[in-house]
ZAMARGU-4260 file (C-alpha; in steps of 0.2 Angstrom, whole numbers, plus 5000, padded with zeros to 4 digits):
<rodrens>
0) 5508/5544/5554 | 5490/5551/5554 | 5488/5548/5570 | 5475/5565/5569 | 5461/5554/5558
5) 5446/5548/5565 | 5447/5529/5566 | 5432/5518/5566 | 5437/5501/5573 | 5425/5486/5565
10) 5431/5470/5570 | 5446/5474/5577 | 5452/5485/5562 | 5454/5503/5564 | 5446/5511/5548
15) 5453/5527/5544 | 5435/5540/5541 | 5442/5548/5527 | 5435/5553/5508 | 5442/5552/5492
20) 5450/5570/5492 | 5458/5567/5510 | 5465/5551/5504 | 5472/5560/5487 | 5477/5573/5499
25) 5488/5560/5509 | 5496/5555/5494 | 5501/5573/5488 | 5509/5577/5506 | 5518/5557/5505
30) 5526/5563/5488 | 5529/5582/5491 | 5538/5576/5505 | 5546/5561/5498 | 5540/5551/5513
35) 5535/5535/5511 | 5516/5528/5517 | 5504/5512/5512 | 5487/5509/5508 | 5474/5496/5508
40) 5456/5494/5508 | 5444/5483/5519 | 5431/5474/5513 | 5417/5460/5521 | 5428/5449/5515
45) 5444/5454/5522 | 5436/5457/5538 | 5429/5438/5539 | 5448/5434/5535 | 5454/5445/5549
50) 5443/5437/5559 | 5448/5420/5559 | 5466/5425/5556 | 5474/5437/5570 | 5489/5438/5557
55) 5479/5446/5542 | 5472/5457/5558 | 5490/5463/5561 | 5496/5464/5544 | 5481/5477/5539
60) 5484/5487/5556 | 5501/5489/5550 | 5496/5499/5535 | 5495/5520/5537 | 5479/5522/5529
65) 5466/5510/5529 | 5448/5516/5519 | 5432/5505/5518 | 5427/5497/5504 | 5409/5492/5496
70) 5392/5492/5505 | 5397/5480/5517 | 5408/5487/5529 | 5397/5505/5528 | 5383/5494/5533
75) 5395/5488/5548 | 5399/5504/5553 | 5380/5508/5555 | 5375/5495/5564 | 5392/5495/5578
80) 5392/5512/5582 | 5380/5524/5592 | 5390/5541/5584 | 5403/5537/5574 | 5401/5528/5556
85) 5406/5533/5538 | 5395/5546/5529 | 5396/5537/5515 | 5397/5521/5506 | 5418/5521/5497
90) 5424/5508/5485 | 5440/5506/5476 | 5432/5507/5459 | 5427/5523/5461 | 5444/5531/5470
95) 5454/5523/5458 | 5450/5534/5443 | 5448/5550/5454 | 5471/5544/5457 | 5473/5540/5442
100) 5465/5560/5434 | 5475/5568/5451 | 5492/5558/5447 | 5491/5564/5427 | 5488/5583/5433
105) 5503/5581/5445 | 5516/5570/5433 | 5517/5555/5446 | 5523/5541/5440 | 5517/5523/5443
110) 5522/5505/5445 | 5511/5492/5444 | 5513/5473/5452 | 5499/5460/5449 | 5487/5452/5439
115) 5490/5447/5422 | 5502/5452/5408 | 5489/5456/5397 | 5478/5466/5409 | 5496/5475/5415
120) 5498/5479/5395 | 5482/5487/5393 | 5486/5501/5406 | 5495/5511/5393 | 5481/5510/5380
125) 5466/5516/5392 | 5475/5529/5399 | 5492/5534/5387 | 5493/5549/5398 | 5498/5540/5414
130) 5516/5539/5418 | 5520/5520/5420 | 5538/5518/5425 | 5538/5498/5424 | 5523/5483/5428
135) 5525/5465/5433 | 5511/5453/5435 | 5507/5444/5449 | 5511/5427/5445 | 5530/5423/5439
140) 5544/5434/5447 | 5561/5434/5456 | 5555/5446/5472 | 5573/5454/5475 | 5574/5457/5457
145) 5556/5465/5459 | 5563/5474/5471 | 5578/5479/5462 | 5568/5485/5446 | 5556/5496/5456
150) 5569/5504/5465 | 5579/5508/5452 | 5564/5515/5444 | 5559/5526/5459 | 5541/5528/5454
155) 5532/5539/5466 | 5517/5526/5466 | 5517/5507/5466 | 5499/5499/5462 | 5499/5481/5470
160) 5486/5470/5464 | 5488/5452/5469 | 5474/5451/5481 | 5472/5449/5499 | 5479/5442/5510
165) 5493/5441/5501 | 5496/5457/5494 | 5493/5466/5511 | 5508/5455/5517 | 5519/5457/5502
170) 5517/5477/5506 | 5521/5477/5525 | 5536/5462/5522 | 5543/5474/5509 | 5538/5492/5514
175) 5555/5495/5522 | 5567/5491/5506 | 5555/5499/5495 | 5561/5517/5485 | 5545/5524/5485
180) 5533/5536/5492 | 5515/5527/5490 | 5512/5511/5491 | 5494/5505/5486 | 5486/5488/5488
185) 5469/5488/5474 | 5465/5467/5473 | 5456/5465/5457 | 5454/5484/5457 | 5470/5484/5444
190) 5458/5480/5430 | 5450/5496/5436 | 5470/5505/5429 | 5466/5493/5413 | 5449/5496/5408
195) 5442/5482/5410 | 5432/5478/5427 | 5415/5474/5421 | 5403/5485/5434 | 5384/5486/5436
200) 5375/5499/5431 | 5376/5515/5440 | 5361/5513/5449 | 5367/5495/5455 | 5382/5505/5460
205) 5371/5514/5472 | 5362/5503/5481 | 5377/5494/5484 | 5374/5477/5472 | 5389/5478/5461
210) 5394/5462/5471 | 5378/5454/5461 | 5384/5457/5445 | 5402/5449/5447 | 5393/5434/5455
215) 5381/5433/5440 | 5397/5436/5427 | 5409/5423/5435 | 5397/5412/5449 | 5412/5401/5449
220) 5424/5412/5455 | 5412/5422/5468 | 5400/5410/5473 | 5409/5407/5489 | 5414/5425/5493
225) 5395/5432/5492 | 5383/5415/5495 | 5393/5410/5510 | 5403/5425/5515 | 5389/5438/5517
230) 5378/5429/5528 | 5393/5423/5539 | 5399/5444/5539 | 5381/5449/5542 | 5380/5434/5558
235) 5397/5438/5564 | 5393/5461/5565 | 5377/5457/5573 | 5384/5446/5586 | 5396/5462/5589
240) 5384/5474/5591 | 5375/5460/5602 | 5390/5461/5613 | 5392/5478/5612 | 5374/5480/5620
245) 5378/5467/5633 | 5393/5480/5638 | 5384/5496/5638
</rodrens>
């Protein structure tokens, strides 16, 4: 499906080019059509992991549309193509509150899968205008009985949060039982639903170093992904583009 979008292929992933209104737009036909497509999103991280794991490479291929995420892979797509790269830096945080305003004009409904129970009950107190059909979090549940629930709910969007890789390959293992019509892997993005994913300020937005405020907030928990991960994905594009040259 989409086989018309212009695909930008950074590692070995084929990035769909597409903005926030076409992705919105994919979701509407998916729904008016009551056809069934998946999403994720691709990050530095995610790529490192696709690169030293051709399975997560498969899995994330798998998926219908595939948007970039953060400053990192925009940076990538500059520096491996000679015409074709992203016009502009995406990130979930943003999209998710342009779906969430698009899905309350349009009565979708939502499921939600991941995280914790507490952030899961705060979805109905930030946004008590959303349709939410059911949640589960992402840490103690029966799978066919998952299955069971959201397909007896039929919600016309199920949010997945459980981070990657592993949501990516609950999605794909699942996606043919499923009873819905969009399926959407968000990561930690799901506090974006619950209000409370702490970001920089807009202008650290901008330039692209919200990944420095969550490192500062929680070192712990990111030290690893930013400090180790961004100079192996910065080493790992160039030696691309090195090899690219080296073709041309």
């Amino acid at each position: 499906m989409f086989n018309n979008n212009i695909k930008i292929n950074i590692a070995g992933i084929l990035i769909d080019n597409l903005g926030y209104d076409e992705i919105l737009q994919k979701i509407m036909i998916a729904i008016e059509n009551q056809d069934k497509i998946a999403i994720t999103y691709v990050t530095a991280e995610i790529i490192n992991k696709s690169i030293s794991d051709s399975k997560i490479l498969t899995t994330i291929n798998n998926f219908d549309i595939i948007h970039p995420d953060g400053i990192g892979v925009f940076w990538a797509s500059k520096i491996l193509s000679n015409s074709k790269s992203f016009s502009k830096r995406l990130t979930g945080s943003d999209f998710y509150p342009k779906l969430i305003r698009f899905a309350v004009a349009n009565s979708f409904s939502f499921f939600f899968f991941g995280d914790t129970e507490k952030t899961l009950d705060r979805i109905h107190y930030q946004f008590p205008e959303l349709s939410v059909s059911g949640i589960q979090n992402g840490y103690n549940f029966n799978n066919d009985k998952l299955i069971s629930q959201i397909n007896t709910l039929k919600p016309n969007i199920l949010v997945v949060g459980l981070g990657s890789p592993l949501q990516e390959k609950w999605i794909i293992d699942n996606f043919q039982v499923l009873n819905v019509n969009v399926i959407i892997s968000v990561g930690d993005g799901i506090k974006v639903f619950a209000g409370n994913k702490k970001r920089g300020s807009k202008f650290i937005q901008i330039i692209g170093l919200e990944w420095l405020v969550r490192l500062i907030n929680n070192p712990k928990l990111y030290w690893k992904r930013y400090l180790i991960g961004i100079p192996i994905f910065i080493f790992r594009i160039t030696k691309l583009r090195l090899k690219k040259q080296e073709v041309l």
